[in-house]
VMD Tcl script that builds the backbone (N, CA, C; Angstrom):
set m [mol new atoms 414]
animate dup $m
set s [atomselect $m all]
$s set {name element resname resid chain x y z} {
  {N N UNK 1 A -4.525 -16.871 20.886}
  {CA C UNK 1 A -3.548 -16.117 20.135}
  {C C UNK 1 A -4.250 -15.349 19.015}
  {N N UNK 2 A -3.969 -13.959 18.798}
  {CA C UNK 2 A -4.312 -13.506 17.954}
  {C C UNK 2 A -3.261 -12.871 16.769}
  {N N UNK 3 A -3.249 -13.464 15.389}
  {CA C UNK 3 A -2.332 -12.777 14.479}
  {C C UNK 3 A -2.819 -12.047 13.509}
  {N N UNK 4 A -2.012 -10.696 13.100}
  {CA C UNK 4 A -2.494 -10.263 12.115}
  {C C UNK 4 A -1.864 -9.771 11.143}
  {N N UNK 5 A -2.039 -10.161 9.957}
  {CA C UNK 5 A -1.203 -10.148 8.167}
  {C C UNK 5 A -1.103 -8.628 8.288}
  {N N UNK 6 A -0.335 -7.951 7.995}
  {CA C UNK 6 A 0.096 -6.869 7.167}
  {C C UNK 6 A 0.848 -6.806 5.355}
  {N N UNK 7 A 0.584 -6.156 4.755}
  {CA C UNK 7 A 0.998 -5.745 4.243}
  {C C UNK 7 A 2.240 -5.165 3.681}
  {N N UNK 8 A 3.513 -5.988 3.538}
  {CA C UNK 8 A 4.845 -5.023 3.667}
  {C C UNK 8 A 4.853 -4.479 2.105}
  {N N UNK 9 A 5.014 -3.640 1.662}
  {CA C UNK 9 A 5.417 -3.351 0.246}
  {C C UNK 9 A 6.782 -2.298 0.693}
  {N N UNK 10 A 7.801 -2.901 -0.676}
  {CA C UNK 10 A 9.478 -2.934 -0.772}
  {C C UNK 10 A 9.662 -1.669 -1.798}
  {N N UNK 11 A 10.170 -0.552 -1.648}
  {CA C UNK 11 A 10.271 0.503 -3.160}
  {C C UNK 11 A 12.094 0.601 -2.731}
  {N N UNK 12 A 12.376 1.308 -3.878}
  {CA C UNK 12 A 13.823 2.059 -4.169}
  {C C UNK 12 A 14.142 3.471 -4.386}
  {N N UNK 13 A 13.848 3.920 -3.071}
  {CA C UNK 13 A 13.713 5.091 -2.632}
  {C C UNK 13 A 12.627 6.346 -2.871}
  {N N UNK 14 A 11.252 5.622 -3.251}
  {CA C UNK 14 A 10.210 5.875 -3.133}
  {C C UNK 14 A 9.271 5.644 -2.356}
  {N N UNK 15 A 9.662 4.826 -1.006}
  {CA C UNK 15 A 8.552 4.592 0.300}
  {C C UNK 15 A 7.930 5.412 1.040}
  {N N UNK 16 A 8.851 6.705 1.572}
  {CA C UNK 16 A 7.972 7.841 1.561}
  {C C UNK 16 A 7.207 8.429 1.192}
  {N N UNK 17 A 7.293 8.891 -0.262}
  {CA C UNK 17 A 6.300 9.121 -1.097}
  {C C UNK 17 A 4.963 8.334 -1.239}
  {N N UNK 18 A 5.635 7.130 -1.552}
  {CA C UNK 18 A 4.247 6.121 -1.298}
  {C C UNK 18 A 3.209 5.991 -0.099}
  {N N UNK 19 A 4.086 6.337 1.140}
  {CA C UNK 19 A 3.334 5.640 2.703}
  {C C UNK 19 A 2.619 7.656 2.315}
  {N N UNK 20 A 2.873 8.577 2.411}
  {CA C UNK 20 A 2.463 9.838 2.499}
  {C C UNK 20 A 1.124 9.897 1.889}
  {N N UNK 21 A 0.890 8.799 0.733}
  {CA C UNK 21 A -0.084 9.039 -0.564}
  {C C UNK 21 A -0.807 7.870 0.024}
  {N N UNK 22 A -0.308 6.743 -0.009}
  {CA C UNK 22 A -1.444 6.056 1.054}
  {C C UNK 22 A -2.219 6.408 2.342}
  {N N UNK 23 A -1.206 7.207 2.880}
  {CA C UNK 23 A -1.779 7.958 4.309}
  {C C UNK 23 A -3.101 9.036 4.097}
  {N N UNK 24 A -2.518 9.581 2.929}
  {CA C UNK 24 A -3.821 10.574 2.509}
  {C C UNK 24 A -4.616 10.289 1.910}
  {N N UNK 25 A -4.650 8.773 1.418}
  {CA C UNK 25 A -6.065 7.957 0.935}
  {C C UNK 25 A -6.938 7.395 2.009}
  {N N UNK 26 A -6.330 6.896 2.789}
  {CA C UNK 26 A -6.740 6.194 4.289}
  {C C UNK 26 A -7.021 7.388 5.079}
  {N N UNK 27 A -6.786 8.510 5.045}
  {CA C UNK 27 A -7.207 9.794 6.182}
  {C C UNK 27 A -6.496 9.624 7.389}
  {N N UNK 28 A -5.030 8.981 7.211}
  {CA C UNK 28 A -4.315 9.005 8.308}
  {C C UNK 28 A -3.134 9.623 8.263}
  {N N UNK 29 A -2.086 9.300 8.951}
  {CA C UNK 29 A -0.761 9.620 8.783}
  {C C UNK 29 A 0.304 8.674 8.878}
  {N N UNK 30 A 1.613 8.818 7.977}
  {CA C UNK 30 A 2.393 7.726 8.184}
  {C C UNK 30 A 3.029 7.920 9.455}
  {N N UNK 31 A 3.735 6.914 9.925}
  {CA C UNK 31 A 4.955 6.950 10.707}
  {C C UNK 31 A 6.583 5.904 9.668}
  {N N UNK 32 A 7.467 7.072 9.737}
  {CA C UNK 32 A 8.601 6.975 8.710}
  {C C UNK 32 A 9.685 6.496 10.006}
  {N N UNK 33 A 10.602 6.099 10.196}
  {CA C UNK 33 A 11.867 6.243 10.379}
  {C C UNK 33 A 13.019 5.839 9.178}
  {N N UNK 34 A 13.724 6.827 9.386}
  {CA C UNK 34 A 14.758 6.836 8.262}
  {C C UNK 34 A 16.271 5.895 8.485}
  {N N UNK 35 A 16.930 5.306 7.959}
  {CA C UNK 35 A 18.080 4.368 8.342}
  {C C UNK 35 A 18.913 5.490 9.045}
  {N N UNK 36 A 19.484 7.289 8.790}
  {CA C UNK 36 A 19.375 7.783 9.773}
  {C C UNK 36 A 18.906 8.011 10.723}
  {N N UNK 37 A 17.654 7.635 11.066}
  {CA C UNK 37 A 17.335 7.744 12.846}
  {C C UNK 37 A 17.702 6.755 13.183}
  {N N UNK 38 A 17.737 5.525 12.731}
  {CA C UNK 38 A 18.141 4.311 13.335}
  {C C UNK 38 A 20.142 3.958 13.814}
  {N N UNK 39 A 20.637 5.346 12.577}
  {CA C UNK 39 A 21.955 5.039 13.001}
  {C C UNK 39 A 22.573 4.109 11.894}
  {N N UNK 40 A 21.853 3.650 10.768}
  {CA C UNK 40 A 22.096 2.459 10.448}
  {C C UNK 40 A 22.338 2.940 8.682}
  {N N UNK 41 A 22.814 3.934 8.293}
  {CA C UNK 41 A 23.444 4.321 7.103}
  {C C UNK 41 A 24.480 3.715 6.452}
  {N N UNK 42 A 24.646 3.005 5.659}
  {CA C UNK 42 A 25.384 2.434 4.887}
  {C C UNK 42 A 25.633 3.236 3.958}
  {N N UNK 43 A 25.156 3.935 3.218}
  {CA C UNK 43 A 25.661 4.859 1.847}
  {C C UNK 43 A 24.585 6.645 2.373}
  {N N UNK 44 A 25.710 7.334 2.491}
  {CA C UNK 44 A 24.979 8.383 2.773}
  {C C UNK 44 A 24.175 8.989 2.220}
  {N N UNK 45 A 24.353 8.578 0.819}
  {CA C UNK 45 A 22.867 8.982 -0.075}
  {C C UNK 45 A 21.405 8.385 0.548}
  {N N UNK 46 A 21.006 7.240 0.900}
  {CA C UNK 46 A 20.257 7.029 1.262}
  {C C UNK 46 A 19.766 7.048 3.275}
  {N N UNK 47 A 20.402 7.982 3.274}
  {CA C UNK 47 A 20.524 8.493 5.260}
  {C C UNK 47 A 18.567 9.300 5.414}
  {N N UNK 48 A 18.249 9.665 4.604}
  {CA C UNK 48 A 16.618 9.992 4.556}
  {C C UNK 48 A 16.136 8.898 4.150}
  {N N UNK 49 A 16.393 8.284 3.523}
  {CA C UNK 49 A 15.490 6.850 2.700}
  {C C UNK 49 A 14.828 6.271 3.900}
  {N N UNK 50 A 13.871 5.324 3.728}
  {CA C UNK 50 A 12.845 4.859 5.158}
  {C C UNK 50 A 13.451 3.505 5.125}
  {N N UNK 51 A 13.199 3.015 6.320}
  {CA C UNK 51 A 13.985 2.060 7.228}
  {C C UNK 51 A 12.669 0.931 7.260}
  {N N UNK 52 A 11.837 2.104 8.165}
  {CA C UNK 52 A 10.743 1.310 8.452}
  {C C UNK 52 A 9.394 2.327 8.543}
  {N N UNK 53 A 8.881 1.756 7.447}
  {CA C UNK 53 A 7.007 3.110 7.680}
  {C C UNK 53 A 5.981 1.962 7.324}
  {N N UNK 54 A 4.741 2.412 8.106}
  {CA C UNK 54 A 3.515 2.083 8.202}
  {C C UNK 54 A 2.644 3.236 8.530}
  {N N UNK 55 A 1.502 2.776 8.260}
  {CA C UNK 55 A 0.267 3.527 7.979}
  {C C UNK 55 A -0.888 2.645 8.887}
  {N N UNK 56 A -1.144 3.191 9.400}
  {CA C UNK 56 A -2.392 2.514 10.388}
  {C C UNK 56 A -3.696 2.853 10.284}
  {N N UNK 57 A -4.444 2.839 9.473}
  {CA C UNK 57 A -5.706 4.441 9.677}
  {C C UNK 57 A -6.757 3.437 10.684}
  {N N UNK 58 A -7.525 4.390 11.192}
  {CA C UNK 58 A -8.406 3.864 12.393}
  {C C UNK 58 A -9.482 2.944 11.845}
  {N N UNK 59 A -9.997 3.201 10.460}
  {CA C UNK 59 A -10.912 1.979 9.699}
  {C C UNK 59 A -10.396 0.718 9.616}
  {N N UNK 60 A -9.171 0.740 9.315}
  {CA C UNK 60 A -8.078 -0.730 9.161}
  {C C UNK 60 A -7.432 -0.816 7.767}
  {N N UNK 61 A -7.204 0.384 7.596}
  {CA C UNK 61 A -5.937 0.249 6.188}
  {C C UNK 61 A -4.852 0.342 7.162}
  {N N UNK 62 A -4.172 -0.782 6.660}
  {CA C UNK 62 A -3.092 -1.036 7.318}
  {C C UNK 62 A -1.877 -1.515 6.308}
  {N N UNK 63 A -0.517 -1.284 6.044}
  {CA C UNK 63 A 0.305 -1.263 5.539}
  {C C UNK 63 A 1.547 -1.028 5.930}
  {N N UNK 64 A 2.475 -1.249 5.524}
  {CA C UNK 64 A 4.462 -1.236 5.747}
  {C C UNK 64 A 5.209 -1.156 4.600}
  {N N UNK 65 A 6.474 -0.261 4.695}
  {CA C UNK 65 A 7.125 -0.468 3.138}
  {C C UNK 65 A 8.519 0.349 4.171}
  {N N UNK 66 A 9.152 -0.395 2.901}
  {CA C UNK 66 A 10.656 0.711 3.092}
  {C C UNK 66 A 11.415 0.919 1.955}
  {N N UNK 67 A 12.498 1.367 2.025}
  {CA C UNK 67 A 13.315 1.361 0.688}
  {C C UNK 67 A 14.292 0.605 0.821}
  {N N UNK 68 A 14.736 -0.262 -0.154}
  {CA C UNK 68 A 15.720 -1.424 -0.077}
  {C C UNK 68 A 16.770 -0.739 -0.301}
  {N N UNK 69 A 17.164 -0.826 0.681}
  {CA C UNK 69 A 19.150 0.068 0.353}
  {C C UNK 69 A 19.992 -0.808 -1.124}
  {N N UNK 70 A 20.933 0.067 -1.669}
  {CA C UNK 70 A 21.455 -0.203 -3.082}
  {C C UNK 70 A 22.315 -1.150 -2.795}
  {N N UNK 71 A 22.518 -0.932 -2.068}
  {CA C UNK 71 A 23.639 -2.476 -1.634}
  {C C UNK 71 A 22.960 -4.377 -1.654}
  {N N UNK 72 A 21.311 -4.195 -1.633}
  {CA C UNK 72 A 20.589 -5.463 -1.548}
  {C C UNK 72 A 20.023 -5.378 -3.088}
  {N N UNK 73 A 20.261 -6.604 -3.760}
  {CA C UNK 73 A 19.284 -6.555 -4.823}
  {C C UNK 73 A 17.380 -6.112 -4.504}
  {N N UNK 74 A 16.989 -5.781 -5.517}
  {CA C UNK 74 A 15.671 -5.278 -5.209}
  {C C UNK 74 A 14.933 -5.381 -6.873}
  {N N UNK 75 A 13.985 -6.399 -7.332}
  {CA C UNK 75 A 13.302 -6.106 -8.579}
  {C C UNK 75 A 11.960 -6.518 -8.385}
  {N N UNK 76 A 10.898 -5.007 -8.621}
  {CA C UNK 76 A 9.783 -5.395 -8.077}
  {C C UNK 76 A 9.300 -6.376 -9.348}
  {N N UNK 77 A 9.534 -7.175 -9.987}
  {CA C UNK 77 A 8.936 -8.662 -11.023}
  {C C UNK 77 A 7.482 -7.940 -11.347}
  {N N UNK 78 A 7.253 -8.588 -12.217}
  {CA C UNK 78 A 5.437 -8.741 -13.173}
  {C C UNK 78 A 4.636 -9.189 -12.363}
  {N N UNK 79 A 3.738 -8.712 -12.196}
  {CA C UNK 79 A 2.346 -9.718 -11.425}
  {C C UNK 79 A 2.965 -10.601 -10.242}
  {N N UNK 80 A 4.301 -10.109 -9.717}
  {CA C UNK 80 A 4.493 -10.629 -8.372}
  {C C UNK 80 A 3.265 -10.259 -7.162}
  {N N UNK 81 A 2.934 -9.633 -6.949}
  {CA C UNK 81 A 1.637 -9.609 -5.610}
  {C C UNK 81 A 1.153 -8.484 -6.406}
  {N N UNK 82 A -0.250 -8.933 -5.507}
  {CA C UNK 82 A -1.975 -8.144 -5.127}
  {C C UNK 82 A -1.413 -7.610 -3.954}
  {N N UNK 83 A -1.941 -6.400 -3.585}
  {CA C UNK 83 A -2.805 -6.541 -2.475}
  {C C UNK 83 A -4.326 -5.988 -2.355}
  {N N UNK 84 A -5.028 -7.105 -1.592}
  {CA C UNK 84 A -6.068 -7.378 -1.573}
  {C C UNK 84 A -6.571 -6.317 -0.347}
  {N N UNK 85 A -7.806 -5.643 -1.145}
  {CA C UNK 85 A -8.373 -5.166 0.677}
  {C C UNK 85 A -10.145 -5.312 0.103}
  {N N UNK 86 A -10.211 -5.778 1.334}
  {CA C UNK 86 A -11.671 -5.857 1.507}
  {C C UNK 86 A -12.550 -5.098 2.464}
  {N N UNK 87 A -13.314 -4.256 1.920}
  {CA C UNK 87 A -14.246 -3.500 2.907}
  {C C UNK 87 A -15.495 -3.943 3.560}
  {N N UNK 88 A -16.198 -3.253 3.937}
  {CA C UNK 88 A -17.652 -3.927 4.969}
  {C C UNK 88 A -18.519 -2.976 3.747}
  {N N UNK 89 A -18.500 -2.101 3.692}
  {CA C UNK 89 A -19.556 -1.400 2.769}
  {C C UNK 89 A -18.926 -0.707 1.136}
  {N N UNK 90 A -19.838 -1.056 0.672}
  {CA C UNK 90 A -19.764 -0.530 -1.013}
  {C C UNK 90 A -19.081 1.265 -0.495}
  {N N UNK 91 A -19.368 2.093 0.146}
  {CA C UNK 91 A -19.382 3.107 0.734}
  {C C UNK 91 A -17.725 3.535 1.044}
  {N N UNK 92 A -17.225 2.603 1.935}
  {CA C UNK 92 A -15.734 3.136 2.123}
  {C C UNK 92 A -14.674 2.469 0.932}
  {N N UNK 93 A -15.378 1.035 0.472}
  {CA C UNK 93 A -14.596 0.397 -1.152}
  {C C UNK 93 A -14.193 2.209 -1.933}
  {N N UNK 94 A -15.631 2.120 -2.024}
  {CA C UNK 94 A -15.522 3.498 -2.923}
  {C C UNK 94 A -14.421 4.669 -3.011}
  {N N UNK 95 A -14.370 5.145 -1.391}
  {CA C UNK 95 A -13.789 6.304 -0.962}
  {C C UNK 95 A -12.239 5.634 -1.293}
  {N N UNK 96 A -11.982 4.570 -0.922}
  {CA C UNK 96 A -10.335 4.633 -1.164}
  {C C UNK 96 A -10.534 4.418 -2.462}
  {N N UNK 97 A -11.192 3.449 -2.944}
  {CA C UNK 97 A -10.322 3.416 -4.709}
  {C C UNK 97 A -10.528 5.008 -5.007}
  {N N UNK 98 A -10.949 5.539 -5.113}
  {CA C UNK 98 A -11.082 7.182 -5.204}
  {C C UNK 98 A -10.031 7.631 -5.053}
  {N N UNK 99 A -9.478 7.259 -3.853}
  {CA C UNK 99 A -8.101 7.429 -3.331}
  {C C UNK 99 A -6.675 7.132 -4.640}
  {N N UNK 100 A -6.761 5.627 -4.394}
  {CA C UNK 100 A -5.700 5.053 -5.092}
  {C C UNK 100 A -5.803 5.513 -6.389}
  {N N UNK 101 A -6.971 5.493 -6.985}
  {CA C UNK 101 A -7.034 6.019 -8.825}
  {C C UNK 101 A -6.268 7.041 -9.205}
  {N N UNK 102 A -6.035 8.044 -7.998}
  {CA C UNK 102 A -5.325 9.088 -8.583}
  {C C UNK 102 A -3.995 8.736 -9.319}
  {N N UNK 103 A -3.736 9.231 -10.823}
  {CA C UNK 103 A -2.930 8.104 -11.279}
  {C C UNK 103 A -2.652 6.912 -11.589}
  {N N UNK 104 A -3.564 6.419 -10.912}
  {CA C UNK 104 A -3.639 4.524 -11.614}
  {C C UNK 104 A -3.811 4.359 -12.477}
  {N N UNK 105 A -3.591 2.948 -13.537}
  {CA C UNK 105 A -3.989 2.299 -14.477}
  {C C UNK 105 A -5.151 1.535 -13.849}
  {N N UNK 106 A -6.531 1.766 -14.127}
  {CA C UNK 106 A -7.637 0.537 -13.840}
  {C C UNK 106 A -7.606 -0.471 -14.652}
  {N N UNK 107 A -7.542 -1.224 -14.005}
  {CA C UNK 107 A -7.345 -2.775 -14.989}
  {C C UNK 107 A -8.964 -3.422 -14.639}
  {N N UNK 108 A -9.558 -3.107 -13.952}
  {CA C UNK 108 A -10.548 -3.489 -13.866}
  {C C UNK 108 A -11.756 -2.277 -13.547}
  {N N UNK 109 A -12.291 -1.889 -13.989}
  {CA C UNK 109 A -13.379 -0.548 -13.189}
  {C C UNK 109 A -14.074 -1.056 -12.299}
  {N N UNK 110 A -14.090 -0.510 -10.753}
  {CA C UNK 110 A -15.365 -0.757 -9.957}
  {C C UNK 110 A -16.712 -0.834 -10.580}
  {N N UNK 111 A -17.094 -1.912 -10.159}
  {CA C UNK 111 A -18.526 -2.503 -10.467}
  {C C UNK 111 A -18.760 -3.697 -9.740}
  {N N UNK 112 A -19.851 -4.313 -10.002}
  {CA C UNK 112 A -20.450 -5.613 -9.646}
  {C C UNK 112 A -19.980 -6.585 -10.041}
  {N N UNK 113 A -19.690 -7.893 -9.478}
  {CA C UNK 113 A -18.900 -8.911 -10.170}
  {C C UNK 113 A -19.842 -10.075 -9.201}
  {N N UNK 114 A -19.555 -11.675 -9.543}
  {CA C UNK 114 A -20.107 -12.521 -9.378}
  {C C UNK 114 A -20.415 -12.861 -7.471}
  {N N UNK 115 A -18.614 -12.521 -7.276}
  {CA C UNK 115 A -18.817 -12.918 -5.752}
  {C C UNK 115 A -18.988 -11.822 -4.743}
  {N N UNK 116 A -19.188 -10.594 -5.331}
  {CA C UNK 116 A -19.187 -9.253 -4.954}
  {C C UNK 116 A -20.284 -7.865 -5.726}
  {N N UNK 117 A -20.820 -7.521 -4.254}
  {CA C UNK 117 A -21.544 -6.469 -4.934}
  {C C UNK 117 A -20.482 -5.326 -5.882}
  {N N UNK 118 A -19.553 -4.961 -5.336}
  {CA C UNK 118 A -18.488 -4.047 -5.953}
  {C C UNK 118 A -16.957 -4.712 -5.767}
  {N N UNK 119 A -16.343 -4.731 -6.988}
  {CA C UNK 119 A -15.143 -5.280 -7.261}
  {C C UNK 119 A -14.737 -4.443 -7.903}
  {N N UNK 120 A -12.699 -4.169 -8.262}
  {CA C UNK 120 A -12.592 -3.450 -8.964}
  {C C UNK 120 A -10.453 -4.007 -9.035}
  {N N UNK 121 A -10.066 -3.793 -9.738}
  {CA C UNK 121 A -8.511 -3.585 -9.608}
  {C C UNK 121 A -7.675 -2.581 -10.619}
  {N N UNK 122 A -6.500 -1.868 -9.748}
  {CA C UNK 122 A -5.992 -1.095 -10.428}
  {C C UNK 122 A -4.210 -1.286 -9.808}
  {N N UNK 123 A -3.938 -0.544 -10.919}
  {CA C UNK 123 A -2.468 -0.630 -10.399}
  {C C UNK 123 A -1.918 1.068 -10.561}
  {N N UNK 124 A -1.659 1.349 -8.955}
  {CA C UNK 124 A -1.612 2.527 -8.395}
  {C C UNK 124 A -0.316 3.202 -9.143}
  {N N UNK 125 A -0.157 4.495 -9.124}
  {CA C UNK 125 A 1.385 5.263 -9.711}
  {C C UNK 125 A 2.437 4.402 -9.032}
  {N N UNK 126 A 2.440 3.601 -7.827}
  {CA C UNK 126 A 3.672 3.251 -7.583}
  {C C UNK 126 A 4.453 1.881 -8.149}
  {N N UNK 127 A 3.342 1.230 -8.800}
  {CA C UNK 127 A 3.041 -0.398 -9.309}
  {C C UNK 127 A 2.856 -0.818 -8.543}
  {N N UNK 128 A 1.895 -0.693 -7.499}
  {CA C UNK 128 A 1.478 -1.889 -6.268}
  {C C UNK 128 A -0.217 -1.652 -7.196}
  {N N UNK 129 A -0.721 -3.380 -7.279}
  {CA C UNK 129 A -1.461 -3.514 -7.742}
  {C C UNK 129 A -2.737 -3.554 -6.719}
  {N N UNK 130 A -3.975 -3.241 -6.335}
  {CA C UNK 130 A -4.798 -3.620 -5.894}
  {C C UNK 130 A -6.355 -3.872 -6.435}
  {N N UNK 131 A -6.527 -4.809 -5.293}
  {CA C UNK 131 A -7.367 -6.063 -5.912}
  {C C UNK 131 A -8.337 -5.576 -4.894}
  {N N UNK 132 A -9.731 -4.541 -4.840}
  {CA C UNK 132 A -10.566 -3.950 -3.591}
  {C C UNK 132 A -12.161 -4.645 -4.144}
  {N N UNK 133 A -12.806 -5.308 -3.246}
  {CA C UNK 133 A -14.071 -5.524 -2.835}
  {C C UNK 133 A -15.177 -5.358 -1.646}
  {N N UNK 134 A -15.913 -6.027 -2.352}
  {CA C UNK 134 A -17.102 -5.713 -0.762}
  {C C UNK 134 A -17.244 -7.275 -0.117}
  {N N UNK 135 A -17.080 -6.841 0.784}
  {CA C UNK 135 A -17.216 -8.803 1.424}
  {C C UNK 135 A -18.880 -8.874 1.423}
  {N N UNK 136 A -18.671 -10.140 1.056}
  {CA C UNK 136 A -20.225 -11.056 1.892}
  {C C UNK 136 A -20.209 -11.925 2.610}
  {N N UNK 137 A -21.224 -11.897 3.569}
  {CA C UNK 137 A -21.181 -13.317 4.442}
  {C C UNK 137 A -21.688 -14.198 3.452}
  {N N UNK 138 A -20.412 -15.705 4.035}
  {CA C UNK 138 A -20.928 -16.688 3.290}
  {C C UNK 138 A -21.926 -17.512 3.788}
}
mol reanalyze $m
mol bondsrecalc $m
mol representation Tube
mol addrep $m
């Protein structure tokens, strides 16, 4: 059996925006469906809002988000989640935080840290926080 973790991150009618800006950090493209394509509109204001989007890019940024319709409570909390990504080379670490910074708060600057040649964390324009390193074999 093989399983594999994704990523879901939850916005309020900002998931598009978000999966579009992740897509163009990762060098991919999203795939959106809207609770209108699905048929599944509850308040017609939100008939564009996303249902269900992910981002796949061919390196392995991988991610999911939607927008929580107004009818479900939704509060993204303090220091509720990381997400964590870990790269193979100092080289592509680089290229996305490059990515994500646009607009971020760095809470941490890329650099060298104890268990990692390059470590770094920031919390992106959307408040999804990430936590990016370089793996080592242990």
């Amino acid at each position: 059996m093989s399983v594999q973790t994704v990523v879901h991150l939850n916005f309020r009618g900002e998931a598009r925006e978000a999966l579009e800006f992740y897509a163009g950090v990762a060098g991919s493209e999203p795939t959106i469906v809207t609770y209108e394509d699905l048929g599944a509109v509850g308040d017609p204001a939100e008939a564009k809002q996303v249902m269900w989007g992910e981002v796949a890019a061919p390196g392995g940024f991988h991610l999911m988000a939607f927008d929580v319709p107004a009818a479900r409570a939704f509060d993204r909390g303090t220091e509720s989640f990381f997400v964590s990504m870990r790269g193979q080379t100092p080289e592509e670490v680089t290229a996305l935080w490059e990515g994500l910074a646009q607009g971020a708060e760095v809470r941490q600057p890329l650099g060298p840290a104890p268990w990692s040649p390059l470590y770094g964390m920031l919390t992106d324009r959307f408040g999804v926080t990430w936590v990016m390193d370089v793996a080592v074999q242990h």
